[in-house]
N, C-alpha and C positions, 0 to 999 in steps of 0.2 A: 338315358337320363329321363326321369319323369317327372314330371311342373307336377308341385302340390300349391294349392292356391293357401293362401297365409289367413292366417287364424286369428278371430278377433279384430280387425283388420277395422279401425274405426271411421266411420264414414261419416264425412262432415257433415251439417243438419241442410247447408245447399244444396248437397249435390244431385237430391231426388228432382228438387225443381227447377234445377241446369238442363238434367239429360232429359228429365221428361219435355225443355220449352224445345231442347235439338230437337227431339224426334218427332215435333210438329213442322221440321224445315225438309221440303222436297228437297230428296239428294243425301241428303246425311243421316249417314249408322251411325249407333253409339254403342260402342262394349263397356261397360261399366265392371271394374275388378282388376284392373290393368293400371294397379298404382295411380291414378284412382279411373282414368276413363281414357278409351282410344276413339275420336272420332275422326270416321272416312266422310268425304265431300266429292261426289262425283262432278263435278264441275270443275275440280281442279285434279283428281286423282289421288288427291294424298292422304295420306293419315296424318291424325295430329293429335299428340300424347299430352293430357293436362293432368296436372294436378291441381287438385283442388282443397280449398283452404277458408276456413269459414273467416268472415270480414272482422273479426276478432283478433282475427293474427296479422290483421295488417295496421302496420305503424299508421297513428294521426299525425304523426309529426312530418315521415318522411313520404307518405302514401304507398309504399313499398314492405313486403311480406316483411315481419320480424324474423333476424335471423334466428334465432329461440326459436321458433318455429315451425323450420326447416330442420328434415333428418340428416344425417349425414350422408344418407345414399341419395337422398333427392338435393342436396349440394352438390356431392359430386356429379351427379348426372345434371345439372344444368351448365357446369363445366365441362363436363369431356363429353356427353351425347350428341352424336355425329348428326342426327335426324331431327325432326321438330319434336320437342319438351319445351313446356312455357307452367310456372306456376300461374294460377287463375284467383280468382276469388266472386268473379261477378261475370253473368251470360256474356256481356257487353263486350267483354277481353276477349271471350271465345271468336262470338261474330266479328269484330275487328280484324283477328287474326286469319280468319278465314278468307272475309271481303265479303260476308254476307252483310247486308243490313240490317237493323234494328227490326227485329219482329215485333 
């Protein structure tokens, strides 16, 4: 079976200046293209799957992603994905997540 990478594939207007503040942090890859970005943290060994979501899609009322928002595969996958998936919208969620600090 061969991975074709998806088409048109809209990339939030954050997400350039997310991956580019990771890859100022000693220790952390970033694959960008992987629904939307996988990043590795050698100090803990893992990988950690984000999607990202420009601060548009996030409710003022409830501070939490509008479900309008969200696909239906990135629903399901915050429900049954076994491994780390977290939707994002701001660096800050990243580095919390991880246990790095505020760069």
């Amino acid at each position: 079976m061969s991975h074709h990478p998806r088409r048109n594939q809209r990339v939030d207007n954050n997400q350039k200046m997310i991956v580019d503040a990771l890859r100022t942090i000693p220790g952390v890859s970033v694959e960008p293209g992987h629904d939307d970005i996988l990043v590795g943290y050698n100090r803990t060994g893992l990988t950690y799957w984000y999607e990202i979501k420009n601060e548009d899609a996030v409710s003022k009322k409830t501070g939490a992603i509008k479900p309008s928002e969200l696909t239906k595969t990135e629903r399901d996958r915050i429900l049954t994905w076994p491994g780390h998936y977290r939707v994002v919208w701001k660096l800050e969620q990243i580095l919390e997540d991880m246990g790095i600090g505020v760069i």
